[in-house]
TORLO-961543 format. One record per residue (C-alpha): residue in three letters; x, y, z. Coordinates in pm, whole numbers, m for minus. Each point is the difference from the previous one (the first is absolute). Layout:
N
<node rest="ALA" u="X" v="Y" w="Z"/>
...
This chain:
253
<node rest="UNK" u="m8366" v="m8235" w="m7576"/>
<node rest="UNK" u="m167" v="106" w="m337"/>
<node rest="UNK" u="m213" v="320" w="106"/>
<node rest="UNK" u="m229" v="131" w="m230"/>
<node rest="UNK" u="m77" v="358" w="159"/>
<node rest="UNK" u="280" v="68" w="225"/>
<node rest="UNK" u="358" v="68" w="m155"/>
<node rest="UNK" u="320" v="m72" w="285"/>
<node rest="UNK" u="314" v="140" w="1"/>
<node rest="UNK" u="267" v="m56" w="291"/>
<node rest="UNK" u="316" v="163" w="41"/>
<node rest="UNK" u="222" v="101" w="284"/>
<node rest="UNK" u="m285" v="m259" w="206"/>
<node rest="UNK" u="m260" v="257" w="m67"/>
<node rest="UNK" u="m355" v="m177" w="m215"/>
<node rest="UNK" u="m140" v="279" w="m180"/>
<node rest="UNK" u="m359" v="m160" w="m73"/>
<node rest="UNK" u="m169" v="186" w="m263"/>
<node rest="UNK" u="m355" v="m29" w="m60"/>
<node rest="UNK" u="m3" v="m31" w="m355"/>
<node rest="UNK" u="m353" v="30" w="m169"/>
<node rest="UNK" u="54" v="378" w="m101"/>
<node rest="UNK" u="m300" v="m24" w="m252"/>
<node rest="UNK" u="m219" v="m12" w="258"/>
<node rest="UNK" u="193" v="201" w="222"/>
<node rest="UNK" u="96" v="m290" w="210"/>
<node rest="UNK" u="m365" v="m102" w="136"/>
<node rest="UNK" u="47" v="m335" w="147"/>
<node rest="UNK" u="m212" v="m225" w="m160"/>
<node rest="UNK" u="21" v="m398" w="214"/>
<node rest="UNK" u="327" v="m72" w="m206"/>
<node rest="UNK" u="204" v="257" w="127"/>
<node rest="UNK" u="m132" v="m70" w="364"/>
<node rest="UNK" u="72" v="m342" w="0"/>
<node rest="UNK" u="386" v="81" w="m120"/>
<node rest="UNK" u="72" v="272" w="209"/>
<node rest="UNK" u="m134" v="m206" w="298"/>
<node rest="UNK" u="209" v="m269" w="m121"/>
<node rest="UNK" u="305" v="217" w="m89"/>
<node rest="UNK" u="m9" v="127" w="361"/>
<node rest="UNK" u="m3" v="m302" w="152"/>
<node rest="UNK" u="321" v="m108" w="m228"/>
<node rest="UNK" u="186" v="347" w="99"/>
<node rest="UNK" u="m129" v="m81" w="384"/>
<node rest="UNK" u="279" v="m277" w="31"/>
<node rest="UNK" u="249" v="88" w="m264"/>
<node rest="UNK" u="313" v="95" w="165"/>
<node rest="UNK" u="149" v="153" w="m259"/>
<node rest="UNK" u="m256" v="297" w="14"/>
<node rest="UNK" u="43" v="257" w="227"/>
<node rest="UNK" u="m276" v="271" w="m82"/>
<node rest="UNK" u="m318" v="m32" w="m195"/>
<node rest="UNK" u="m94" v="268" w="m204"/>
<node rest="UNK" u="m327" v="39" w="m161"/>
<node rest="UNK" u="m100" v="215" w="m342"/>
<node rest="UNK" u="m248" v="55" w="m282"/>
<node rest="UNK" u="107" v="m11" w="m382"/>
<node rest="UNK" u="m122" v="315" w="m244"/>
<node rest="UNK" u="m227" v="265" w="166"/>
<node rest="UNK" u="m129" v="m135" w="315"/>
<node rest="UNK" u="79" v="m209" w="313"/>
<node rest="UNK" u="m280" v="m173" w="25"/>
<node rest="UNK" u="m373" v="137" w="m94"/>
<node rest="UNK" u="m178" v="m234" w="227"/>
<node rest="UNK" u="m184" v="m324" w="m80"/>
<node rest="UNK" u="m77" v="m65" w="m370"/>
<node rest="UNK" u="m401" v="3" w="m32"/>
<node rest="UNK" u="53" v="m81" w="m366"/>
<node rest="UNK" u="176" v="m346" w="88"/>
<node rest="UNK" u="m161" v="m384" w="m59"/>
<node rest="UNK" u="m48" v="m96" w="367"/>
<node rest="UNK" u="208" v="m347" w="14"/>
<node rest="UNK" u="m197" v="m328" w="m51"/>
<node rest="UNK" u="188" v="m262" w="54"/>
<node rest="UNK" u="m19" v="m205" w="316"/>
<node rest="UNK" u="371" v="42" w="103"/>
<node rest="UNK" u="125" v="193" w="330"/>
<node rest="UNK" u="6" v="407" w="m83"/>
<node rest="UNK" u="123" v="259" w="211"/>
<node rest="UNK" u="m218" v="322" w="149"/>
<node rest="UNK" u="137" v="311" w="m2"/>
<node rest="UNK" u="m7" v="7" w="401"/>
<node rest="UNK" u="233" v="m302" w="m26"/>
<node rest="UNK" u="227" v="152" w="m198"/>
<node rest="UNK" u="m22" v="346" w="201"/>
<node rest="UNK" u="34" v="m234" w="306"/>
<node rest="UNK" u="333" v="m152" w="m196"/>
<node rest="UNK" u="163" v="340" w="m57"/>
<node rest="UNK" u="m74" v="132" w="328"/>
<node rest="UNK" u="131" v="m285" w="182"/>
<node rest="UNK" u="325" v="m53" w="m240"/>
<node rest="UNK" u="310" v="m10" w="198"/>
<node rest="UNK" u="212" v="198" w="m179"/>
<node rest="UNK" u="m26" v="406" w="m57"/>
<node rest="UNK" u="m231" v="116" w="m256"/>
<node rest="UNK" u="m29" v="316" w="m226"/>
<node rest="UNK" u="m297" v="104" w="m213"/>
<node rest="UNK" u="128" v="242" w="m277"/>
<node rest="UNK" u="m323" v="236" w="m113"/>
<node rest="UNK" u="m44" v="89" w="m342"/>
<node rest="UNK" u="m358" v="136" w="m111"/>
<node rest="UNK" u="m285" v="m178" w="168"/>
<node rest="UNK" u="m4" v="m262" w="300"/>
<node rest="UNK" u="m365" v="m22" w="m24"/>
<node rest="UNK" u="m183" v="m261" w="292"/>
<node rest="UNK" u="206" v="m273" w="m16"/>
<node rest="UNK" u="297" v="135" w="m123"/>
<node rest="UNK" u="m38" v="244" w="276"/>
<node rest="UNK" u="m5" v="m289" w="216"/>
<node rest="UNK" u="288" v="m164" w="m110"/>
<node rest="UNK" u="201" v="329" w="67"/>
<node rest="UNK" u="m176" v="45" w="370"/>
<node rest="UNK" u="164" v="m345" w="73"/>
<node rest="UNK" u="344" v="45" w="m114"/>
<node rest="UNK" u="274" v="167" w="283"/>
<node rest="UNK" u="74" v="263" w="m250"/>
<node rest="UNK" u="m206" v="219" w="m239"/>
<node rest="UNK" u="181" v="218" w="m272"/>
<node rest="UNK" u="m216" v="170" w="m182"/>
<node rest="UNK" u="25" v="235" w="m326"/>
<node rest="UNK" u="m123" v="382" w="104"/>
<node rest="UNK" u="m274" v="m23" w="m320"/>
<node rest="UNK" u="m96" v="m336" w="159"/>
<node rest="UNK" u="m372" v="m64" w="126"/>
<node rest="UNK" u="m138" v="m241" w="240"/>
<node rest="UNK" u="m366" v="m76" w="51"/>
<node rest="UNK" u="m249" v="m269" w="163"/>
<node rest="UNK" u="m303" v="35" w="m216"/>
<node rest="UNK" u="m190" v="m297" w="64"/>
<node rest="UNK" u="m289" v="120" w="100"/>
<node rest="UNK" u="m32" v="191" w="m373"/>
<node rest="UNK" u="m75" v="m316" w="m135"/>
<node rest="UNK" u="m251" v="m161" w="246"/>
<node rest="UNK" u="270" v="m170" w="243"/>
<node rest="UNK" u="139" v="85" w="351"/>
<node rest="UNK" u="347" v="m64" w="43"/>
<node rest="UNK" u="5" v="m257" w="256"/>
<node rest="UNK" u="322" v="m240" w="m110"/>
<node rest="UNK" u="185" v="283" w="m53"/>
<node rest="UNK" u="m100" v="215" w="334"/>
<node rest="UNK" u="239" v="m152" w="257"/>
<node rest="UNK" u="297" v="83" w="m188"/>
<node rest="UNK" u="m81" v="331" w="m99"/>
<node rest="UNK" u="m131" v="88" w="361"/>
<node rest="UNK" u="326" v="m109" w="129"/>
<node rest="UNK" u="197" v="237" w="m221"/>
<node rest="UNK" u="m238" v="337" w="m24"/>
<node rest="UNK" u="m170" v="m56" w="285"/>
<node rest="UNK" u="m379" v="m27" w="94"/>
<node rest="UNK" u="m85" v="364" w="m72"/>
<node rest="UNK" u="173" v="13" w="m255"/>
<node rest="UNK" u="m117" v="m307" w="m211"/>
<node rest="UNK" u="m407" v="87" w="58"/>
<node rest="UNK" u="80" v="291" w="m138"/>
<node rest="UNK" u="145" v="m116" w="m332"/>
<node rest="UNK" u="m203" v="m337" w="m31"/>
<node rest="UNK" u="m304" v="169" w="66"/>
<node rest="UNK" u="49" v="258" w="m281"/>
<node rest="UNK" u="221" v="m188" w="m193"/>
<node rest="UNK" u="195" v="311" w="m148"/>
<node rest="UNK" u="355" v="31" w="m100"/>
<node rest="UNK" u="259" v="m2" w="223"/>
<node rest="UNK" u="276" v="272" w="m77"/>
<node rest="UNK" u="366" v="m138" w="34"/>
<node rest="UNK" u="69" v="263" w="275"/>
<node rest="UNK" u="m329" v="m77" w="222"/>
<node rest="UNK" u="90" v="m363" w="m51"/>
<node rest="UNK" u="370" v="91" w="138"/>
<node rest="UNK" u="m283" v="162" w="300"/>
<node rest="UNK" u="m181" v="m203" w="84"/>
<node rest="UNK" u="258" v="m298" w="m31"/>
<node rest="UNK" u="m65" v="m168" w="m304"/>
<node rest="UNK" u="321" v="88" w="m163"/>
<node rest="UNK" u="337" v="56" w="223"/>
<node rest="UNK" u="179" v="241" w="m267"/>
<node rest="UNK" u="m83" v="142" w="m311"/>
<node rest="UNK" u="232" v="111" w="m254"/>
<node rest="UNK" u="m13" v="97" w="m383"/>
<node rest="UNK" u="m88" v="m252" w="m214"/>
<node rest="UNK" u="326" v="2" w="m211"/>
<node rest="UNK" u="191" v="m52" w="351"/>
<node rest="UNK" u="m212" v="m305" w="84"/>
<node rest="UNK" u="287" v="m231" w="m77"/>
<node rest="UNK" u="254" v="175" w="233"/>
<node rest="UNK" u="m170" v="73" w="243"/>
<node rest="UNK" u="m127" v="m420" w="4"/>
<node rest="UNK" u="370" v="m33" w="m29"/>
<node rest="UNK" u="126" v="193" w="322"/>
<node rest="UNK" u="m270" v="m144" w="232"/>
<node rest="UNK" u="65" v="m359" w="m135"/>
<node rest="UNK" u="342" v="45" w="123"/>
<node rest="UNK" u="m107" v="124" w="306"/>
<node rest="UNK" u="m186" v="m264" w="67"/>
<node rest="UNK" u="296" v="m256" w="m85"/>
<node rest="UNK" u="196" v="143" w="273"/>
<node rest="UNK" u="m270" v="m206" w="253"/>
<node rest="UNK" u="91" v="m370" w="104"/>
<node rest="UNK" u="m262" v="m200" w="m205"/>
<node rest="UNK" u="m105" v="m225" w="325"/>
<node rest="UNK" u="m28" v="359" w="231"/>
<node rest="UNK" u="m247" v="135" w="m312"/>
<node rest="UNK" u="m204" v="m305" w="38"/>
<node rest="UNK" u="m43" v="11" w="379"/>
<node rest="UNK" u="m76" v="348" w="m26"/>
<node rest="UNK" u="m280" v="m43" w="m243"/>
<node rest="UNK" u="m135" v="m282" w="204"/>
<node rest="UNK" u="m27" v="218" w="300"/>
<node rest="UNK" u="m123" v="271" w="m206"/>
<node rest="UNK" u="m331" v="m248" w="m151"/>
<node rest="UNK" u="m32" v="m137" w="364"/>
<node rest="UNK" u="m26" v="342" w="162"/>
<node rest="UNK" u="m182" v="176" w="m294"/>
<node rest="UNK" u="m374" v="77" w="48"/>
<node rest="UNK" u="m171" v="m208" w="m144"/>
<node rest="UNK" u="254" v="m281" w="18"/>
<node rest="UNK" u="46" v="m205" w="m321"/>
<node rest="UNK" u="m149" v="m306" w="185"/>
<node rest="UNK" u="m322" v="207" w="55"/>
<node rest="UNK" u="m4" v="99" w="m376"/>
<node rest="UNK" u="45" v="m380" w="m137"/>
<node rest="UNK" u="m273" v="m125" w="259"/>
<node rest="UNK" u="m284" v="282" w="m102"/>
<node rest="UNK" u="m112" v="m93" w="m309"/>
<node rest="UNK" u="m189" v="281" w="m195"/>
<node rest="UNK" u="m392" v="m18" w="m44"/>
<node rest="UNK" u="m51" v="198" w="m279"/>
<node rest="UNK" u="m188" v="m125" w="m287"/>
<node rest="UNK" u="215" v="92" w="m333"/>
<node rest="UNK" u="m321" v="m107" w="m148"/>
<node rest="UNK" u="m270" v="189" w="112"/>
<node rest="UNK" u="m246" v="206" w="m247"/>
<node rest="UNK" u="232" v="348" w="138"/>
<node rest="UNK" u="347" v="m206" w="m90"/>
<node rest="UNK" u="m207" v="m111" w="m346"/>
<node rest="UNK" u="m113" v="388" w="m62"/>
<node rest="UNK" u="338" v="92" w="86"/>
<node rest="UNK" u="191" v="m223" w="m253"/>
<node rest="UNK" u="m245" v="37" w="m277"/>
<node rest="UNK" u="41" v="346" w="1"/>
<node rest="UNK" u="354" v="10" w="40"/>
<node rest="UNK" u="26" v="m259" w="m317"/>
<node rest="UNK" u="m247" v="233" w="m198"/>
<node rest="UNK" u="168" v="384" w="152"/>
<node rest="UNK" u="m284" v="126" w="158"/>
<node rest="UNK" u="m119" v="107" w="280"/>
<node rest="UNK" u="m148" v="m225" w="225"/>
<node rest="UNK" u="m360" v="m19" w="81"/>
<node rest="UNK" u="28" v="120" w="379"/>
<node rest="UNK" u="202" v="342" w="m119"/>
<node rest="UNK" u="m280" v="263" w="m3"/>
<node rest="UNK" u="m113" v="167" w="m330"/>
<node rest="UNK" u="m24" v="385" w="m45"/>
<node rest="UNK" u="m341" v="131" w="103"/>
């Protein structure tokens, strides 16, 4: 599989998928959905992998969607970023997020759905959709599930940084750690996790998306109304795009 965006390494039958567009501080653009989707259907049946783990190259994790992208226009099958959530989430095998910088919307998402969340103690999480005209709605269910109701309104309604240590909190993040011991500390609970039988690990997270509220059945069958259109979503891009603020934020009096 030639990937264009995602760099794979496996050894001892751990995949370390890296998001690899560091220049743009690993913003999935529609290529780098459509191969991670892909990818995680591959590591879904490979035998030879035991634990998936999932990072970002250079600064960040992942900074969210890439506004700046060329939407694809092609008439081939492309992957959403629910599907691919819906992918990880579901994967039958233990995952890991490792947090470096920013997991920004999406990439926030993508940790909420792994089993296990390292995350630097200088990272930052956030959910700030609604900055830029949009409300959050693919990525909802999977953050709800891992922060909680409460906790989630709160930070997708202001959209404000999330502090490694109120992300370990609220239950974004399962252990922080200094950013220098990300590697051991990914290390230790990688072995942890290798002391599990790999067909007891997959009946466990079965049981754990059937019993989960919202189940994942419920998240795949509600699809999201939200126009990523609309004049506030246009507003919200264009200003982004041009770093400014947008037309709803009130000016001094």
């Amino acid at each position: 599989m030639t990937l264009q965006t995602i760099a794979v390494e496996v050894r001892r039958r751990i995949a370390a998928v890296t998001l690899n567009r560091p220049e743009r501080g690993n913003a999935f653009d529609q290529v780098l959905l459509d191969e991670l989707g892909g990818l995680l259907a591959a590591l879904a049946t490979d035998d030879a992998v035991r634990i998936v783990v999932l990072r970002g190259a250079g600064r960040h994790f992942c900074t969210g969607a890439d506004l700046r992208a060329v939407k694809a226009t092609d008439d081939a099958p492309h992957l959403t970023l629910r599907d691919v959530l819906a992918a990880l989430d579901a994967l039958p095998k233990p995952t890991i997020a490792c947090i470096q910088g920013g997991a920004v919307g999406g990439g926030a998402a993508f940790a909420a759905c792994c089993d296990v969340v390292i995350a630097a103690d200088d990272a930052f999480f956030s959910i700030p959709e609604v900055r830029v005209g949009m409300a959050p709605l693919g990525v909802a269910p999977f953050l709800i599930r891992a922060m909680g109701h409460r906790a989630f309104r709160r930070y997708g309604l202001s959209g404000e940084r999330i502090g490694a240590a109120e992300a370990l909190r609220v239950g974004l993040a399962h252990e922080i750690c200094p950013a220098n011991q990300l590697d051991a500390t990914l290390a230790r609970i990688a072995d942890e996790l290798l002391h599990g039988a790999p067909g007891a690990m997959a009946e466990l997270k079965r049981a754990a998306a059937q019993y989960a509220s919202p189940p994942l059945s419920q998240i795949l069958a509600d699809r999201p109304a939200h126009d990523p259109h609309s004049p506030e979503a246009r507003e919200g891009v264009a200003s982004f795009r041009e770093k400014r603020k947008p037309a709803w934020y009130p000016q001094e009096d």
